[in-house]
Backbone bond lengths (Angstrom), bond angles and torsions (degrees), N, CA, C in turn:
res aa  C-N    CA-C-N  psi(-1)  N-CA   C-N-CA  omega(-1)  CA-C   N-CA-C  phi
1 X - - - 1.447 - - 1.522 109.15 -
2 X 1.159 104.45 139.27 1.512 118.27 -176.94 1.645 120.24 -96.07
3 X 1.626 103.83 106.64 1.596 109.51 -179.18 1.265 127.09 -40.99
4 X 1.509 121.46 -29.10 1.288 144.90 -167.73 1.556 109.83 -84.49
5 X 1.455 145.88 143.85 1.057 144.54 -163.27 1.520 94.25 -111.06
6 X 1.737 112.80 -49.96 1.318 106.65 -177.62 1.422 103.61 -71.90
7 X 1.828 107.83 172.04 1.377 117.66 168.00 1.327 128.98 -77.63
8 X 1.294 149.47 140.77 1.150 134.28 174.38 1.315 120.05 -79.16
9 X 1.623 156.34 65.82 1.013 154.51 170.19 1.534 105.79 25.74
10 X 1.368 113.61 -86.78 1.574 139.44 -153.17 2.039 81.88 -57.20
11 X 1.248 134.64 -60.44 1.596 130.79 169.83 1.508 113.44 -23.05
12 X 1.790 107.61 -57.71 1.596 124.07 -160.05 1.589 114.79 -71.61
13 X 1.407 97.66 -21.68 1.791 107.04 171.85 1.432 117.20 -112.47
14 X 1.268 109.09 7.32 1.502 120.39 160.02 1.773 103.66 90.16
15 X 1.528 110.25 -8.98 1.689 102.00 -164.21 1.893 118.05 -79.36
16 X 1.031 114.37 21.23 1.403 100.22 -166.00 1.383 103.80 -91.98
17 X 1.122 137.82 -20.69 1.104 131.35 172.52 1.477 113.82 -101.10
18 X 1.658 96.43 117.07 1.651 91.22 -152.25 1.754 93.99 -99.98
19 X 1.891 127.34 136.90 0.762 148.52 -142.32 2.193 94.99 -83.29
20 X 1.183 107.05 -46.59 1.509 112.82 172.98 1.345 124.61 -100.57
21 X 1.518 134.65 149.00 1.191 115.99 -177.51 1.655 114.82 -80.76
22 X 1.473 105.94 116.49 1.433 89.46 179.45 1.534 138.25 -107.44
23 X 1.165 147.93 153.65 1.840 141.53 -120.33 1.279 92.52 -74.88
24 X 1.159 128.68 -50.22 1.962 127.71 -165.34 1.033 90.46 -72.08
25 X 1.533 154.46 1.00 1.995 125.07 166.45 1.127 95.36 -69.69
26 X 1.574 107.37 177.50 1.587 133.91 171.74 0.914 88.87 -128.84
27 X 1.602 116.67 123.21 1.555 146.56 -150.82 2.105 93.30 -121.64
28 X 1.766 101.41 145.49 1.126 97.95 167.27 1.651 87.70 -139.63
29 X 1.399 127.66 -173.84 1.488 134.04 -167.20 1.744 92.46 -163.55
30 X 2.003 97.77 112.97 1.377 100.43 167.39 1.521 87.00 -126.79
31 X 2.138 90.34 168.45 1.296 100.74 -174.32 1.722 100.35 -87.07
32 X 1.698 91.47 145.61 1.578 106.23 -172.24 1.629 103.23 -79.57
33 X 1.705 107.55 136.31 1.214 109.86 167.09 1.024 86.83 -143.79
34 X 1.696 109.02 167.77 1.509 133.93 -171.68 1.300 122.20 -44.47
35 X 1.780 112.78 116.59 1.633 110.83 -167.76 0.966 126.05 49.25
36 X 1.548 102.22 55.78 1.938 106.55 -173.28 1.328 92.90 -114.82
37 X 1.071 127.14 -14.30 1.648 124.93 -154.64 1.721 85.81 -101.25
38 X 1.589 123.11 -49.22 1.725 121.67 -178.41 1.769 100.31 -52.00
39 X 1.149 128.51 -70.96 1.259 133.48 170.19 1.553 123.20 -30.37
40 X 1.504 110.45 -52.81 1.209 101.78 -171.98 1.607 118.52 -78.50
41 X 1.643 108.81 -13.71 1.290 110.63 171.59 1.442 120.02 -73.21
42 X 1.393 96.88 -39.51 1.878 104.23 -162.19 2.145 88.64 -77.01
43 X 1.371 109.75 -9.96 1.449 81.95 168.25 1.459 119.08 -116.20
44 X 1.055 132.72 27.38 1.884 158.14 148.81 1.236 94.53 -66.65
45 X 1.533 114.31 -64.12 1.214 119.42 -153.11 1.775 107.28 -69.61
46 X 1.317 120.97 -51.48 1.856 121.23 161.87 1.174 116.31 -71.64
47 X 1.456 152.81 21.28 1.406 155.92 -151.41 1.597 102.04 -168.57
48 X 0.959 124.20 -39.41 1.854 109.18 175.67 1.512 112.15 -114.00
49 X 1.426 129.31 174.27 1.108 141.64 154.88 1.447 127.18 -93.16
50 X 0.986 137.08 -28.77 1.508 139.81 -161.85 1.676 112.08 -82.58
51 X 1.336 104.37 -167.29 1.592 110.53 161.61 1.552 113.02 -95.01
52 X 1.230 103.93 154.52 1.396 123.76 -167.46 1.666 129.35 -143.12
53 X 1.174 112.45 133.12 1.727 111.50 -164.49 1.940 96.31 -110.19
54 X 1.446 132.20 135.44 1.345 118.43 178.71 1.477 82.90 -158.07
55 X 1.235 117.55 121.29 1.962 123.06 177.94 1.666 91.98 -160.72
56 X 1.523 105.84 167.08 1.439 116.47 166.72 1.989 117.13 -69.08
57 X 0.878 103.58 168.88 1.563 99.06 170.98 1.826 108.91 -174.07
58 X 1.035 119.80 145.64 1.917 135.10 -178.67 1.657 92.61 -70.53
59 X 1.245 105.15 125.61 1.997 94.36 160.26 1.753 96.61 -169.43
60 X 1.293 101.17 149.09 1.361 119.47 -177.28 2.022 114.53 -69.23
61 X 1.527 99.83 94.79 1.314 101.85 154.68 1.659 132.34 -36.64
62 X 1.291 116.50 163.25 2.028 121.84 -178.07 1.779 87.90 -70.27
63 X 1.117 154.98 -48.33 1.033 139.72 178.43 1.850 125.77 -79.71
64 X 1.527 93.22 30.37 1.529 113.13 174.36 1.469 109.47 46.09
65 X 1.139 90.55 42.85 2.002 90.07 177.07 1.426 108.33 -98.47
66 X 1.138 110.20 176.72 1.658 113.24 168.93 1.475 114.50 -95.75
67 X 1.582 152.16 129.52 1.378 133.72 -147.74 1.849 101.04 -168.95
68 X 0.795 84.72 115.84 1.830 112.11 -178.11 1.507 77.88 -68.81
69 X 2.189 106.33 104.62 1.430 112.21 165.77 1.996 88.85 -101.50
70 X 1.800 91.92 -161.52 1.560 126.51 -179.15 1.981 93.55 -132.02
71 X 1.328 97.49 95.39 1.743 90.05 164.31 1.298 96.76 -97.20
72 X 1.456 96.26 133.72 1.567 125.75 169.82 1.684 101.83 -112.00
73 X 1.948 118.21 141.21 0.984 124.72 -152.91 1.537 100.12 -159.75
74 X 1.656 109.95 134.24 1.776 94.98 -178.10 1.451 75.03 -149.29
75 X 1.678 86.62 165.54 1.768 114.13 -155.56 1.886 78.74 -85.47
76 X 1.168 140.13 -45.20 1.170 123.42 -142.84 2.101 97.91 -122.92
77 X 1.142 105.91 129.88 1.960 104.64 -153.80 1.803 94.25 -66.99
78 X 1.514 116.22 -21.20 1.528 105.21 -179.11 1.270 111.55 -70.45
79 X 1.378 122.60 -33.47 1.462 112.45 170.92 1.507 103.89 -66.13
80 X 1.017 160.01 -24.24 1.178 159.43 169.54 1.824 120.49 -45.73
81 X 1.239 70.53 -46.78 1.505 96.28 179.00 1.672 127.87 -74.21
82 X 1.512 90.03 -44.45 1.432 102.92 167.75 1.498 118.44 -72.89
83 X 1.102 126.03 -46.48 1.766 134.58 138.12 1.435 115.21 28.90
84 X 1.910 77.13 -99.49 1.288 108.91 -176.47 1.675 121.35 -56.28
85 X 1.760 112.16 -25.60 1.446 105.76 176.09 1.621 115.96 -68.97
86 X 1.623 94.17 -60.50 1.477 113.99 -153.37 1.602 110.60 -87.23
87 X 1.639 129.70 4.93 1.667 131.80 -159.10 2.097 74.41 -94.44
88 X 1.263 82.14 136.72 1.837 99.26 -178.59 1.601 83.78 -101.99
89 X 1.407 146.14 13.67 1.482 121.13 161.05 1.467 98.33 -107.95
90 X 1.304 133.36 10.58 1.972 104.31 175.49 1.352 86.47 -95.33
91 X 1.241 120.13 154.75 1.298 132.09 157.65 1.436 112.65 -126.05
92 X 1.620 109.41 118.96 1.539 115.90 177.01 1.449 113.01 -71.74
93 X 1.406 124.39 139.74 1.489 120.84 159.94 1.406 107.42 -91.92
């Protein structure tokens, strides 16, 4: 269910979730665990307004490994920001 009463445009034409990552997002990279990527979308999707990039991707972990992340990516850096505070699935160590 959607908090918002009005419609969101970018929802009604299907574009907010944009299919490639594209150069103007502000990109972050968490490590993927089980049904993190279903979760973390369906709550972007009731919690922000903008466009949004969320797919798997290869990238080098702090212990220089190779590690199947989740880049998450939004057209506008405050959603980025807001993200990273308020999403109750990242957990910082």
């Amino acid at each position: 269910m959607l908090k918002e009463k009005k419609p969101n445009p970018l929802n009604f034409f299907d574009i907010r979730l944009e299919k490639f990552p594209p150069i103007h997002f502000e990109y972050i990279t968490i490590p993927l665990a089980y049904n993190l990527e279903d979760s973390i979308k369906k709550w972007i999707y009731q919690n922000l307004k903008g466009r949004y990039y969320v797919d798997k991707c290869i990238a080098i972990n702090s212990q220089n490994n190779i590690e199947t992340m989740l880049k998450v990516g939004f057209e506008q850096s405050k959603e980025l920001s807001y993200f990273t505070l308020a999403c109750p699935h990242l957990k910082y160590k």
